[in-house]
C-alpha positions, -999 to 999 in steps of 0.1 A, spaced: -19 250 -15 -1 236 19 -39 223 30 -43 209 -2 -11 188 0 -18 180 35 -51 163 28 -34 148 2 -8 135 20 -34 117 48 -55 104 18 -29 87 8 -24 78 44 -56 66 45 -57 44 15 -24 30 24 -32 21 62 -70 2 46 -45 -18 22 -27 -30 54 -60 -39 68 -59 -72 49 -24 -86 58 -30 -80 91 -62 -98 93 -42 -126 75 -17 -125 102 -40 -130 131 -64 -157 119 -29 -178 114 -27 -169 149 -60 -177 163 -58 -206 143 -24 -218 154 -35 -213 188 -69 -233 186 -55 -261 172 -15 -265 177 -18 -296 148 -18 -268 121 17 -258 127 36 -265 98 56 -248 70 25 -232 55 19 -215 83 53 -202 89 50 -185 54 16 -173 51 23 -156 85 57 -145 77 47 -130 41 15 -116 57 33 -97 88 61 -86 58 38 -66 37 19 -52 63 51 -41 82 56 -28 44 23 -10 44 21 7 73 57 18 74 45 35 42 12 51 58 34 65 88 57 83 54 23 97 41 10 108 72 39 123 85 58 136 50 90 128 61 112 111 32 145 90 33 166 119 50 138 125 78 130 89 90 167 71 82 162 53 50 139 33 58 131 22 25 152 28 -7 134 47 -39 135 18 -63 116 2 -34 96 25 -40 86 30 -73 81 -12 -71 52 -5 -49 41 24 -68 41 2 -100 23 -24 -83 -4 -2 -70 -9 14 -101 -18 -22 -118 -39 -26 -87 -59 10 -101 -61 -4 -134 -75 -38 -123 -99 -18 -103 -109 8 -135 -112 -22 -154 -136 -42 -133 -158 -14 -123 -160 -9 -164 -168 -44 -168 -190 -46 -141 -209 -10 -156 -202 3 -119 -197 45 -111 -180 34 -76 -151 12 -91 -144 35 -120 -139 65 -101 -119 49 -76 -100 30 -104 -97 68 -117 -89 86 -84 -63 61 -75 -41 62 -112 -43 100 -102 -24 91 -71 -2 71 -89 6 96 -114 13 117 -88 35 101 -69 55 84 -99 61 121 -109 76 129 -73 92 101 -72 112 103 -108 117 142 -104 133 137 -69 163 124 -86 161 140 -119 144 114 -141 120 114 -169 
């Protein structure tokens, strides 16, 4: 059961660190483009970078919690649990978005993705609410 939940954990891990892929990717064509050509510094900028870094400081804070399994105790608080259960609301519309298009595309790949991520959801929304005695 404990290599189960470890391999668990780093899937997780790994889902969580591709996410943050894309905000970091944002973060350093603004950059490159910035640097190319100075002209395109403006307020726009400022907040498509500063959102960008933002979530993917987000992100990856919350692959380093999968990968390692430390909670709030373990790694000071970094981020409260309503935080939490935001993100784990947010990713669960993400699953449904992704059942849903792989349905009505008539895909296999985006359906049981779609289906293997609301099974993560689940899971963690479970862990979450039982941590402090919910329903």
């Amino acid at each position: 059961m404990l290599r189960f939940a470890v391999a668990y954990r780093l899937f997780c891990a790994a889902i969580l660190a591709f996410f943050s892929y894309v905000p970091l990717f944002v973060c350093y064509h603004t950059l490159r483009t910035v640097v190319v050509e100075p002209a395109k510094f403006d307020l726009t900028f400022v907040l498509v970078f500063c959102g960008s870094a933002a979530l993917a400081y987000f992100l990856l804070l919350l692959t380093y919690r999968a990968a390692t399994g430390r909670g709030r105790k373990a790694d000071g608080g970094l981020l409260p649990p309503s935080v939490m259960k935001g993100f784990i609301a947010l990713f669960g519309v993400i699953a449904i978005a992704v059942l849903g298009v792989g349905i009505w595309k008539g895909e296999l790949a985006p359906i049981l993705g779609g289906i293997s991520y609301i099974g993560v959801v689940l899971a963690a929304w479970r862990r979450k609410t039982s941590e402090r005695g919910e329903t």
